[in-house]
Structures are given as structure tokens and as C-alpha cells.
mmCIF file of the C-alpha atoms, coordinates in Angstrom:
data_MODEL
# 
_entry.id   MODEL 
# 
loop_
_atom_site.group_PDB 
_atom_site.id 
_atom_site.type_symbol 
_atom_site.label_atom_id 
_atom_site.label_alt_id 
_atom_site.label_comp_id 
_atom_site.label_asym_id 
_atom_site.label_entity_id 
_atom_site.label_seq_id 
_atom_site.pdbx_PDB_ins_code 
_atom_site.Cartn_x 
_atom_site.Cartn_y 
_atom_site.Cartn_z 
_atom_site.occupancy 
_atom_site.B_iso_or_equiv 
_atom_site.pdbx_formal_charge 
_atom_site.auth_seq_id 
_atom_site.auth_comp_id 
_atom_site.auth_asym_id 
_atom_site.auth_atom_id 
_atom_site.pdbx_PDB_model_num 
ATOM 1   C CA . UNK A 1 1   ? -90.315  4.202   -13.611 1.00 0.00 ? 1   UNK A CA 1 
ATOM 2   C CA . UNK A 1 2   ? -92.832  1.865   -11.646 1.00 0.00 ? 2   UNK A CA 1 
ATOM 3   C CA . UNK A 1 3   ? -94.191  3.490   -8.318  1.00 0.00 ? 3   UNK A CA 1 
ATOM 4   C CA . UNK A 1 4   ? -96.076  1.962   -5.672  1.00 0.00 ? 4   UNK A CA 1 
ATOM 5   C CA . UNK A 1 5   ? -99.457  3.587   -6.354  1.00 0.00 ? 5   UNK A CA 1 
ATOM 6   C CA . UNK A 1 6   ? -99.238  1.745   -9.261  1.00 0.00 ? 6   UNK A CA 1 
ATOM 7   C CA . UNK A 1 7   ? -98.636  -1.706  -8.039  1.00 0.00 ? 7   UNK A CA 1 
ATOM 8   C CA . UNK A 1 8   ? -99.826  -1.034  -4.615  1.00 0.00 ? 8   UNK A CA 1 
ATOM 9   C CA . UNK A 1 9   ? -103.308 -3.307  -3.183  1.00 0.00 ? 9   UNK A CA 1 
ATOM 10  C CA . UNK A 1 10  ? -105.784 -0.541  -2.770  1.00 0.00 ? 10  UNK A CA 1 
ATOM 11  C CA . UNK A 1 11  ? -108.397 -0.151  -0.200  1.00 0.00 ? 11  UNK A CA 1 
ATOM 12  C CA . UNK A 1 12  ? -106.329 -2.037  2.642   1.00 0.00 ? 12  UNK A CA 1 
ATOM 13  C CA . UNK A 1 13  ? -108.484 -2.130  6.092   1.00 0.00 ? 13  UNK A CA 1 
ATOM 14  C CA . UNK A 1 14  ? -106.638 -1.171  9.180   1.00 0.00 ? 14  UNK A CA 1 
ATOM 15  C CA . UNK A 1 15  ? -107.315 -2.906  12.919  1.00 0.00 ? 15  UNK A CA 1 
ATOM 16  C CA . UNK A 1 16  ? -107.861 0.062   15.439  1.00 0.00 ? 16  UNK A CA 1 
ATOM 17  C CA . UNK A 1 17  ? -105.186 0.198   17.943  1.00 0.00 ? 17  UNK A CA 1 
ATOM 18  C CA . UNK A 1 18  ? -107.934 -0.033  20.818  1.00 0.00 ? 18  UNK A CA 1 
ATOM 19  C CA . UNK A 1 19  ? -109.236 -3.581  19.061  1.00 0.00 ? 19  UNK A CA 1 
ATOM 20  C CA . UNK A 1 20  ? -108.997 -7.049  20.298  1.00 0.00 ? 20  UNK A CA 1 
ATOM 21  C CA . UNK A 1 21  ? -106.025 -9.626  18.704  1.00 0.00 ? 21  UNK A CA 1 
ATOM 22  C CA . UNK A 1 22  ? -109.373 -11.847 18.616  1.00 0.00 ? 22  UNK A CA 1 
ATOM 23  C CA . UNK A 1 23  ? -111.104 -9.331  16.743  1.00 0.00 ? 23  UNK A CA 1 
ATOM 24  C CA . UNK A 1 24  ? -108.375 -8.673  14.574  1.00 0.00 ? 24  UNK A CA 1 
ATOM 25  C CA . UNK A 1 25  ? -107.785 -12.471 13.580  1.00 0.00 ? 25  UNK A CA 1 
ATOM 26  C CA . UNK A 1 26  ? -111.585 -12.786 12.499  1.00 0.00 ? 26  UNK A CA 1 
ATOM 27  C CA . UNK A 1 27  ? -111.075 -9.784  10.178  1.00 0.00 ? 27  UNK A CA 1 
ATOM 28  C CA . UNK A 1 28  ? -108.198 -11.661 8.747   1.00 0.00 ? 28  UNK A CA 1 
ATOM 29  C CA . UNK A 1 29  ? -109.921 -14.461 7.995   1.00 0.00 ? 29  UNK A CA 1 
ATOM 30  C CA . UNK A 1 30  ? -112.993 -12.786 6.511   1.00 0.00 ? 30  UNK A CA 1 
ATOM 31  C CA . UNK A 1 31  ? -110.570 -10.915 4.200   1.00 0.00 ? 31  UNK A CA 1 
ATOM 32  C CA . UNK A 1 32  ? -108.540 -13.321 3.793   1.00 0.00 ? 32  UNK A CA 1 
ATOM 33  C CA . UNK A 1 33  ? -105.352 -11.757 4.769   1.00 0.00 ? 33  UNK A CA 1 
ATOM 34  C CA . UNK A 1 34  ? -102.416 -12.475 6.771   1.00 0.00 ? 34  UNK A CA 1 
ATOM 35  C CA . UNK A 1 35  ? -101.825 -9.118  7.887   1.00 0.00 ? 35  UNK A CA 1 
ATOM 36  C CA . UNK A 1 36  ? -103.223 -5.674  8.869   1.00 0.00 ? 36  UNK A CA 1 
ATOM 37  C CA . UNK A 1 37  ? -102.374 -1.894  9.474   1.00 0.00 ? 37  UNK A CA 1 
ATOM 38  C CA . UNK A 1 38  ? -102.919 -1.074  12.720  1.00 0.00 ? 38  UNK A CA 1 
ATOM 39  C CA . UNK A 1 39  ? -104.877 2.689   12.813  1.00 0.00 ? 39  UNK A CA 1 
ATOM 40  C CA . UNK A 1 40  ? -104.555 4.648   15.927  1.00 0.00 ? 40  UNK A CA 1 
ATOM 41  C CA . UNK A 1 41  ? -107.283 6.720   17.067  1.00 0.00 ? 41  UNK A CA 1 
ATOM 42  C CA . UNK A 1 42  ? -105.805 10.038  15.330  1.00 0.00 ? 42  UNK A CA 1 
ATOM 43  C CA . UNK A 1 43  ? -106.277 8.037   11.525  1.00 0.00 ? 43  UNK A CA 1 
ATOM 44  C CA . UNK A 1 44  ? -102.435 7.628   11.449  1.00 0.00 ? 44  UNK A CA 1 
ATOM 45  C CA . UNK A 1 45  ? -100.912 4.431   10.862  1.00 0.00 ? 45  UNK A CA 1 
ATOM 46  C CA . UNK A 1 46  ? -99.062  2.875   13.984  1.00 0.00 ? 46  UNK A CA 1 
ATOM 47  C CA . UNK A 1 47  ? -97.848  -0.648  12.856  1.00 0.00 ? 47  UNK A CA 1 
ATOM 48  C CA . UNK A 1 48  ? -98.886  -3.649  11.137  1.00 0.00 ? 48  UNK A CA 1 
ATOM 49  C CA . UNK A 1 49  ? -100.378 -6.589  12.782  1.00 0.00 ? 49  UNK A CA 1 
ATOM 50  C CA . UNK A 1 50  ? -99.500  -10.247 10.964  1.00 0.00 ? 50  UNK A CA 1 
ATOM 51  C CA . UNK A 1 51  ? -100.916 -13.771 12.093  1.00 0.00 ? 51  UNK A CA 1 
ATOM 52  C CA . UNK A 1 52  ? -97.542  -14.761 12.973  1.00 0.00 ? 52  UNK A CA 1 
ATOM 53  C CA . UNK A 1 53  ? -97.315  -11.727 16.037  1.00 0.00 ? 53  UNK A CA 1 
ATOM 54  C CA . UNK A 1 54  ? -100.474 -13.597 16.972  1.00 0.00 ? 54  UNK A CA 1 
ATOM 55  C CA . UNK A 1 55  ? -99.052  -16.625 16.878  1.00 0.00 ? 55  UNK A CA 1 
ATOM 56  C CA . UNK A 1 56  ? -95.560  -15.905 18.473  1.00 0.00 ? 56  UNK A CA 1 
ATOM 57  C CA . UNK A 1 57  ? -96.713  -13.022 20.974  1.00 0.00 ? 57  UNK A CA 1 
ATOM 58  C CA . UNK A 1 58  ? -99.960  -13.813 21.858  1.00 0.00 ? 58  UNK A CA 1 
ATOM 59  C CA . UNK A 1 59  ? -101.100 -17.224 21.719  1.00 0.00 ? 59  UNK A CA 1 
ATOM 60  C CA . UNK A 1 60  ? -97.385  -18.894 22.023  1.00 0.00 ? 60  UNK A CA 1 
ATOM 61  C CA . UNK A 1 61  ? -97.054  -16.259 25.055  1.00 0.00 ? 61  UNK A CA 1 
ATOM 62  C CA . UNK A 1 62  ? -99.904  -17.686 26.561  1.00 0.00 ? 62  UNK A CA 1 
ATOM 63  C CA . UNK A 1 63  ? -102.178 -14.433 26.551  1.00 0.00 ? 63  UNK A CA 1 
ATOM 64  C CA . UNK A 1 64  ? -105.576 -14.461 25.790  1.00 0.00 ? 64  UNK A CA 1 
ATOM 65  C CA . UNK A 1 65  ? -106.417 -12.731 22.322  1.00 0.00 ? 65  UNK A CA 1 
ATOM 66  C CA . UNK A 1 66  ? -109.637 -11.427 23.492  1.00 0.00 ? 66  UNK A CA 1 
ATOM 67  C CA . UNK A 1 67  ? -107.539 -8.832  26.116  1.00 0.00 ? 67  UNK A CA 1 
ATOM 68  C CA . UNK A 1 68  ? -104.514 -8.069  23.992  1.00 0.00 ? 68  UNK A CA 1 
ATOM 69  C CA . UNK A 1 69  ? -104.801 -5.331  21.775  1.00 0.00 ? 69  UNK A CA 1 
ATOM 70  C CA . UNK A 1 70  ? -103.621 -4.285  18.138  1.00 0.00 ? 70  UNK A CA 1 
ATOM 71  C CA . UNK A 1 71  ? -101.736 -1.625  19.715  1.00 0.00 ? 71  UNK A CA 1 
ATOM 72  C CA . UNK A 1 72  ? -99.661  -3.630  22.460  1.00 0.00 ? 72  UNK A CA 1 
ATOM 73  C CA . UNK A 1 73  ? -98.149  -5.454  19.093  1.00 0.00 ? 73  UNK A CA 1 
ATOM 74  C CA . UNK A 1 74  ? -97.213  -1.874  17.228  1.00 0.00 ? 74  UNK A CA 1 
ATOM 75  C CA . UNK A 1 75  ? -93.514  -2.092  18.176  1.00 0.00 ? 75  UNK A CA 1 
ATOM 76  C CA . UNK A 1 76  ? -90.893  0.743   17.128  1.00 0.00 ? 76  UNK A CA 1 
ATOM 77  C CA . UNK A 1 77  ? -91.270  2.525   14.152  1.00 0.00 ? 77  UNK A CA 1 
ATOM 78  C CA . UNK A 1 78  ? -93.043  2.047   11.335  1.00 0.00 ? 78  UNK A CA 1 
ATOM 79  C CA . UNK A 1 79  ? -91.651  1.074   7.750   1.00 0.00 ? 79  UNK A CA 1 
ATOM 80  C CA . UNK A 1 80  ? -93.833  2.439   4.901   1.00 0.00 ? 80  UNK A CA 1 
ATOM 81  C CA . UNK A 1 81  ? -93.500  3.698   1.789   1.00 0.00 ? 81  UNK A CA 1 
ATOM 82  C CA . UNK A 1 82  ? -94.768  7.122   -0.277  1.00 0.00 ? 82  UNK A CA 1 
ATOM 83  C CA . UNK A 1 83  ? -97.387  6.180   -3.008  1.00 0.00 ? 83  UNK A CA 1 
ATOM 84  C CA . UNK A 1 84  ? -94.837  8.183   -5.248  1.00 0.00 ? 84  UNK A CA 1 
ATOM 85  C CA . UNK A 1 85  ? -92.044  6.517   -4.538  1.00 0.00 ? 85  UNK A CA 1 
ATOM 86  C CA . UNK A 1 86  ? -90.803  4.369   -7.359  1.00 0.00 ? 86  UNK A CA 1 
ATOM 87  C CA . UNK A 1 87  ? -89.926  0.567   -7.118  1.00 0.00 ? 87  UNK A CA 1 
ATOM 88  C CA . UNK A 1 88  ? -86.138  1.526   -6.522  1.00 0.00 ? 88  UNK A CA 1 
ATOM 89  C CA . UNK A 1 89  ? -87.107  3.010   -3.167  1.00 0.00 ? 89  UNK A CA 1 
ATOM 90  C CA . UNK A 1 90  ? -89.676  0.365   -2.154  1.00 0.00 ? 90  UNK A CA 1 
ATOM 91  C CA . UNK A 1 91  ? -86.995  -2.322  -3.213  1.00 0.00 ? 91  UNK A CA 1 
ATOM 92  C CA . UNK A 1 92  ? -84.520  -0.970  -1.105  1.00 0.00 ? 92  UNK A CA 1 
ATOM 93  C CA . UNK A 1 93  ? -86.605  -0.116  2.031   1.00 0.00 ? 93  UNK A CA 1 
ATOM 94  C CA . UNK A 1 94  ? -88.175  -3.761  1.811   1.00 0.00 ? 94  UNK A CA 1 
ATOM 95  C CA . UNK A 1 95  ? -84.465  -5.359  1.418   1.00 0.00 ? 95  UNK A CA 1 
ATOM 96  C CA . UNK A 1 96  ? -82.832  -2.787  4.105   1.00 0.00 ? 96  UNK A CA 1 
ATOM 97  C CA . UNK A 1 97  ? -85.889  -3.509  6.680   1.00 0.00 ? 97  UNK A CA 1 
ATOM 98  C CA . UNK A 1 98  ? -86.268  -7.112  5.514   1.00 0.00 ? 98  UNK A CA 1 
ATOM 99  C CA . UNK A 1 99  ? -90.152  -6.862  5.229   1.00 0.00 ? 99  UNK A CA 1 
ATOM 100 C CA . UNK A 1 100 ? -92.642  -8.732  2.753   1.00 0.00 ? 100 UNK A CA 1 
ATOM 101 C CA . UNK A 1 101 ? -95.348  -5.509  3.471   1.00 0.00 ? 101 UNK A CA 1 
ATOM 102 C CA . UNK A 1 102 ? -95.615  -2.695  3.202   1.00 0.00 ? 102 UNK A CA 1 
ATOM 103 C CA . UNK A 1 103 ? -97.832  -0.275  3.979   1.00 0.00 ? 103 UNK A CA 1 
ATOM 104 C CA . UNK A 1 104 ? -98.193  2.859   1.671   1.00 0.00 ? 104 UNK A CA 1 
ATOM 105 C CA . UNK A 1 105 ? -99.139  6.298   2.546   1.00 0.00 ? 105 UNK A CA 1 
ATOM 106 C CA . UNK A 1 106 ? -100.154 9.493   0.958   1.00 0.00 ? 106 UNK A CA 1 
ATOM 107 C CA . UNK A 1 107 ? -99.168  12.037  3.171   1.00 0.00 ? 107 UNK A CA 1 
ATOM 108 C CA . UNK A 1 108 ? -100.178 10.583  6.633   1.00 0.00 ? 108 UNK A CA 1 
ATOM 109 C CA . UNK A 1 109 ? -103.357 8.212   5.309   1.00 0.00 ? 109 UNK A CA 1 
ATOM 110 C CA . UNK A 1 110 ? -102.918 4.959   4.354   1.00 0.00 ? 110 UNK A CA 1 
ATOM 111 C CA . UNK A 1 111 ? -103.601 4.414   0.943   1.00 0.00 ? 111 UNK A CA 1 
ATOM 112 C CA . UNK A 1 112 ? -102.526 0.591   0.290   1.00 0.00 ? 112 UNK A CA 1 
ATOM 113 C CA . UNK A 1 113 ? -99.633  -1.988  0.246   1.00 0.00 ? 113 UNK A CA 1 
ATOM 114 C CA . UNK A 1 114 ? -97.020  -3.564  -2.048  1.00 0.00 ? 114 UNK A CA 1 
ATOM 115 C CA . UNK A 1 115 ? -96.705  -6.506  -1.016  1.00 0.00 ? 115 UNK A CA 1 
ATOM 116 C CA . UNK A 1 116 ? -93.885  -9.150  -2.280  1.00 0.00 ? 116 UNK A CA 1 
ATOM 117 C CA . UNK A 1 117 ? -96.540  -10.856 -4.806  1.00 0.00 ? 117 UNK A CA 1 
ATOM 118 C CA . UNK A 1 118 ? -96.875  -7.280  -6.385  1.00 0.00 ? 118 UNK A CA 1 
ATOM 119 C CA . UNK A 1 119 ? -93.600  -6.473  -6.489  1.00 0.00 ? 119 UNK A CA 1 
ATOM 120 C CA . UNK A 1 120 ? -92.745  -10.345 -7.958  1.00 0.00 ? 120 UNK A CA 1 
ATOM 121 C CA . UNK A 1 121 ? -95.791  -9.503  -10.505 1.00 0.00 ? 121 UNK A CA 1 
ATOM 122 C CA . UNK A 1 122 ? -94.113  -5.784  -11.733 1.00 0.00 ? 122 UNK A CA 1 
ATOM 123 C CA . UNK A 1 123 ? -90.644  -5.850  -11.526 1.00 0.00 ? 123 UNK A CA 1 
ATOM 124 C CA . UNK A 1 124 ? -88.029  -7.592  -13.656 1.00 0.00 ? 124 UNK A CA 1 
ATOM 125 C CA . UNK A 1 125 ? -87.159  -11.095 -12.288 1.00 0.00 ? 125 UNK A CA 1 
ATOM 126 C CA . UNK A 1 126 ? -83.556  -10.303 -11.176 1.00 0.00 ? 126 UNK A CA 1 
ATOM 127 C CA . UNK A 1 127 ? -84.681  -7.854  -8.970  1.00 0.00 ? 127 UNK A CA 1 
ATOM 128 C CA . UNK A 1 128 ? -87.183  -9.741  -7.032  1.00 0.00 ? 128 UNK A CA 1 
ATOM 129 C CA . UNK A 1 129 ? -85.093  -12.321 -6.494  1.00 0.00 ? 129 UNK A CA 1 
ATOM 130 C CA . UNK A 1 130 ? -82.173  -10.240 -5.112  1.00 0.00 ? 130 UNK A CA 1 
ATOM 131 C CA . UNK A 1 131 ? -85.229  -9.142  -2.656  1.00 0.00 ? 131 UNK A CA 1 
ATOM 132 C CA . UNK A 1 132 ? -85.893  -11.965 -2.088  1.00 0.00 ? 132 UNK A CA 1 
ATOM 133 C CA . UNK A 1 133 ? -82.326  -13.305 -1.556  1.00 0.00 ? 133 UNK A CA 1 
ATOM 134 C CA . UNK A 1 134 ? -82.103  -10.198 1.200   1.00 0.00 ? 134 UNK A CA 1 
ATOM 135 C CA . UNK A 1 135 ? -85.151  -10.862 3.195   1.00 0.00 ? 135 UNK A CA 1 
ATOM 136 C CA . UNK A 1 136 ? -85.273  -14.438 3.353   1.00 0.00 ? 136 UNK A CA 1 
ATOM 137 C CA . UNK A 1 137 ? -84.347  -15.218 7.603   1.00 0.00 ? 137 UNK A CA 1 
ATOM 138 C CA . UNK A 1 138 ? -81.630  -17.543 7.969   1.00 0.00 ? 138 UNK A CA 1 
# 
């Protein structure tokens, strides 16, 4: 059976809680991502950041990037997934919490993420598109 430290992205960068949305959305575009962990101060993973929450709550809000920080976005808890958990589990918990990341940890450090391109490129094709099916928004 597949896990997700085997089709996981390794060597994922987190945004510190205590950065800028500004600074955030310049290390997006030098890695050319769409979304970050966000890392609290005690190296524990506190929620993910995407360019849309910049988009939507910041910018679309009218706040200025350069004040809000990483950490004002990290709402509720956070989904993630064990790097031993195998692609039953990380199917489900992406369907059940209707997320396209996901952030994997070993123990409390963050390790990676499966993402829906590496779950499209190791699964059987029924099964990502009944994921897909479930966390496509109306």
C-alpha cells in the first residue's frame, strides 16, 4: 500500500507565524508555489497559508499585506496527514476536509505535502477522480 512519504513533496518551506502576508507572497513566487505551512515559533505547524487567503482576506478585505501576518490567517485546526499513513487515509481526510494540500508530519515536524497532482500521479484513476468529484466547491 502507497503512503504519503512516498508520494509526498519533500523539503516544503514553512512562513513563520510572526511573518508578513507581503513577505509570504514573495516566497511564493520565488518558489513558485501557491501555498505555504505556516510554522509557529515552537517548530510546530499552525496552518497553511494559500494565495487565495491573500487574495480573499487580505487584499479583497482591504488590509495591507505588509501588517497582516501568517498567523492572523491560521484559522481552526489543522488538517495533516502522518508520513505513514497510506493513500486510503490521505484520500479520505482530503475528501472528508475537502482540501487539495496537505501538509505531512512525522511526529510534530513537518516533513512534506501530497498534494492533488501527487495523489493524481500515484493512485489509480478512479480514485482520484472520486476525490476529485468530493472536493470540487459547488
Amino acid at each position: 500500500m502507497t503512503i504519503a512519504r512516498e508520494i509526498m513533496t519533500e523539503g516544503a518551506e514553512c512562513v513563520g507565524e510572526r511573518e508578513s502576508v507581503l513577505e509570504a507572497a514573495k516566497k511564493m513566487t520565488e518558489l513558485g508555489v501557491g501555498a505555504l505551512p505556516i510554522c509557529g515559533t515552537d517548530d510546530r505547524l499552525k496552518g497553511v497559508l494559500t494565495d487565495r487567503d491573500i487574495v480573499v482576506k487580505v487584499l479583497g478585505a482591504g488590509k495591507d499585506p505588509g501588517r497582516v501576518t501568517a498567523g492572523e490567517l491560521a484559522q481552526g485546526e489543522v488538517v495533516t496527514i502522518g508520513a505513514d499513513d497510506d493513500a486510503n487515509e490521505i484520500l479520505r481526510t482530503m475528501g472528508s476536509h475537502r482540501v487539495r494540500r496537505l501538509p505531512v508530519i512525522d511526529g510534530h515536524r513537518l516533513v512534506g505535502v501530497v498534494a492533488l497532482a501527487d495523489v493524481a500521479r500515484a493512485l489509480p484513476d478512479a480514485k482520484v477522480g472520486d476525490l476529485l468529484e468530493t472536493i470540487s466547491y459547488d
